[in-house]
C-alpha positions in Angstrom: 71.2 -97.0 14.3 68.4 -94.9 12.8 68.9 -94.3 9.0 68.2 -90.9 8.0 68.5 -89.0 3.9 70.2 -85.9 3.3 70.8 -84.2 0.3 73.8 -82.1 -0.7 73.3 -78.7 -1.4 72.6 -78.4 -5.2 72.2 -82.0 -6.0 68.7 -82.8 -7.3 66.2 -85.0 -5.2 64.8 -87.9 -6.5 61.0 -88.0 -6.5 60.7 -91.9 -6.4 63.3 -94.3 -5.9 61.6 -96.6 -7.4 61.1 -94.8 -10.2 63.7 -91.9 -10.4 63.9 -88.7 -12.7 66.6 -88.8 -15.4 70.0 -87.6 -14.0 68.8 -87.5 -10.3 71.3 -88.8 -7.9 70.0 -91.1 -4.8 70.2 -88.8 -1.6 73.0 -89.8 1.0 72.5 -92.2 3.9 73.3 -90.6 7.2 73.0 -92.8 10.1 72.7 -91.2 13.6 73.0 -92.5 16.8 69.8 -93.7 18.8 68.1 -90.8 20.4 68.7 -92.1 24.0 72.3 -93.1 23.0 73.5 -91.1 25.1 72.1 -88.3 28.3 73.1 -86.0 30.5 72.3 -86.0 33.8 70.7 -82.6 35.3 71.8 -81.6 38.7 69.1 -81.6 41.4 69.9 -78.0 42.3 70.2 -76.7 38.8 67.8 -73.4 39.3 69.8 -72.7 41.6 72.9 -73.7 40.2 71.9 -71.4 37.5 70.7 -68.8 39.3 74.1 -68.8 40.7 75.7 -69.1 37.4 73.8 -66.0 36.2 75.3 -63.7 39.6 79.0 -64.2 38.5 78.0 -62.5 35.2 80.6 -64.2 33.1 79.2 -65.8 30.5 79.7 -64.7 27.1 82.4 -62.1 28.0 85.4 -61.5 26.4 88.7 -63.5 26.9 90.8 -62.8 30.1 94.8 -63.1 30.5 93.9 -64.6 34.4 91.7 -67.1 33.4 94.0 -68.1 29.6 97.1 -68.3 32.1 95.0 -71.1 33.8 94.0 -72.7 31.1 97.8 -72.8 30.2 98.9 -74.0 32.8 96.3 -76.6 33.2 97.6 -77.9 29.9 101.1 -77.9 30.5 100.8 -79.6 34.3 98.4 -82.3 33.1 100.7 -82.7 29.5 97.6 -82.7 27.4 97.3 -80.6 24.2 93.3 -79.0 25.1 92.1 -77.5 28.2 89.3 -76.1 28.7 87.7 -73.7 31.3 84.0 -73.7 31.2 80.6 -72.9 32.6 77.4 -75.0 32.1 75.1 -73.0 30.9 71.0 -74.0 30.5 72.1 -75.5 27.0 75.6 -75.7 26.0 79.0 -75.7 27.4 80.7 -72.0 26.9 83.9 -71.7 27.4 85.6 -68.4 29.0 89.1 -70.2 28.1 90.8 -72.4 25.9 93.9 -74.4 24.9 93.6 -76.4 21.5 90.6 -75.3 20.3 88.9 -72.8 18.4 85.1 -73.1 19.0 83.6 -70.8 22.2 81.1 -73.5 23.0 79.2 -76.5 22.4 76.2 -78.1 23.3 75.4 -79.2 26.5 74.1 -82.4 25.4 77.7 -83.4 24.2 79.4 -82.2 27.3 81.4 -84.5 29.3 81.2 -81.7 32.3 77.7 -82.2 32.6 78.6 -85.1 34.5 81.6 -83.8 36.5 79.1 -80.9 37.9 77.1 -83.8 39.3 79.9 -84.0 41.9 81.7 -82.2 43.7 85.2 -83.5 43.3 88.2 -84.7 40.4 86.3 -87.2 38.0 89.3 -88.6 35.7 88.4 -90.9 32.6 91.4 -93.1 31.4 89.6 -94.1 28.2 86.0 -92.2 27.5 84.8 -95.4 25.1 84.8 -97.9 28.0 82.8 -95.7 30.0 79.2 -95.5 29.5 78.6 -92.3 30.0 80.9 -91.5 27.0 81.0 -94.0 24.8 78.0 -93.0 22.7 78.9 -89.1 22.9 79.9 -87.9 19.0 82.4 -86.2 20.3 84.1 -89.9 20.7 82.5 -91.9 18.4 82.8 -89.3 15.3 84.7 -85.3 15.5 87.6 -85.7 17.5 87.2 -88.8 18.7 88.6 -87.8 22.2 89.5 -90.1 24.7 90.7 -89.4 27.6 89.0 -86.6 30.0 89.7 -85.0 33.2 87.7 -82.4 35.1 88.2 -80.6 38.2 84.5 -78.3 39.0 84.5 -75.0 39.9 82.3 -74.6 43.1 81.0 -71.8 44.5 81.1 -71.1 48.2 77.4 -71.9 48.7 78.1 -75.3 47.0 76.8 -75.0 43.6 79.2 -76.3 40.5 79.0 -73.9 37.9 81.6 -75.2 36.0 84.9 -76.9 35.2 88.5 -76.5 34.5 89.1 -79.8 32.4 91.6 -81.2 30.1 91.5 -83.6 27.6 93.4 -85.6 24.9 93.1 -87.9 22.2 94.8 -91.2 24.1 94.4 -93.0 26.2 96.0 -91.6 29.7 95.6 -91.2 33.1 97.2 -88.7 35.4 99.6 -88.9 38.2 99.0 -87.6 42.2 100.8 -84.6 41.6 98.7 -83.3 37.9 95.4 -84.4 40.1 96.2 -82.3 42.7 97.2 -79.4 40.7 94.1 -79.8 38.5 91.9 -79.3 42.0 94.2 -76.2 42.8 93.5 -74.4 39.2 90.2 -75.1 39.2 90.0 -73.4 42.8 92.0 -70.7 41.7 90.0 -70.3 38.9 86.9 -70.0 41.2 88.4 -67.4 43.5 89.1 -65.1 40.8 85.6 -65.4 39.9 84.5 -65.2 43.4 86.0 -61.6 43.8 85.0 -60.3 40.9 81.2 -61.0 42.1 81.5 -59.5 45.2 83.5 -56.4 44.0 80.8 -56.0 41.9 78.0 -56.1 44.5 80.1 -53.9 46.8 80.4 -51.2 43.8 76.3 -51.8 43.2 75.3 -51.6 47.1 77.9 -48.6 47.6 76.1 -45.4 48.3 76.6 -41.7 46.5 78.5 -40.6 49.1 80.9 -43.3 49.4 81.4 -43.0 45.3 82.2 -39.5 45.7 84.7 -40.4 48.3 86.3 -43.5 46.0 
């Protein structure tokens, strides 16, 4: 652990622990984890990844009933109290919808979907602090100390994950056949919707004067 000094806001700083001013307080310890406790990995497509990310046009827009109703009923078939759906942007984790929390995004440091975009299938973690991958994250070891994940990526046609529909849950859990397979089928319906939306909007863009008059 590396031990670090903080000081609360309005509390004086000593100038010399050794020899300290009258009244001063000694600043807090704060220990934080070792800087390579923990990485993500970076896919080996990820300009293009992200060049795909950036044609769907989604991040950062406003919520959606289609895409909540998924996250709904992502929680309810998998019985977990969050789900999340996501995209994996250059630096955090945004999230387009949401079940059980209140933030819009994280970091992409702490994201456990950095690793499910790595691959292109279900990746399902019964108990996140005997994983390595997760056992350092803060989001386990401090903050909500979640432990149990499951993610299903959203892929695009041409094979790049942008995303994930994932849910998640403070226990230790698994899921059964049935909730893995309807996991996969969310997240593809997820990825359809997003899917027509980009190519309605390259129709509308590619669509000449006289056909707009017409429409």
């Amino acid at each position: 652990m590396i031990k670090s000094h903080a000081r609360i806001p309005g509390q004086p700083t000593s100038m010399n622990p050794s020899n300290p001013r009258r009244g001063a307080r000694q600043p807090l310890p704060i220990h934080w984890l070792k800087p390579r406790a923990f990485k993500i990995p970076i896919p080996p497509d990820e300009k293009q990844r992200l060049a795909a990310l950036d044609r769907y046009d989604i991040l950062d827009t406003p919520p959606e009933r289609t895409f909540d109703n998924i996250a709904v009923l992502a929680s309810h078939v998998c019985a977990t109290p969050i789900a999340l759906l996501v995209l994996i942007d250059r630096n955090r984790q945004w999230f387009k919808a949401k079940v059980g929390v209140r933030v819009k995004e994280t970091p992409r440091a702490f994201a456990f979907c950095a690793h499910t975009i790595m691959q292109r299938r279900l990746l399902v973690v019964s108990d996140v602090t005997r994983d390595r991958r997760f056992a350092a994250n803060p989001f386990v070891v401090s903050g909500p100390q979640y432990r149990f994940y499951a993610g299903a990526p959203l892929v695009t046609p041409d094979n790049r994950a942008l995303g994930t529909l994932y849910v998640i849950d403070k226990v230790v859990r698994t899921l059964t056949s049935a909730q893995k397979k309807d996991l996969l089928a969310l997240s593809g319906l997820a990825m359809t919707e997003l899917e027509l939306r980009r190519r309605l909007r390259e129709e509308r863009r590619t669509r000449t004067p006289r056909h707009r008059r017409r429409g």
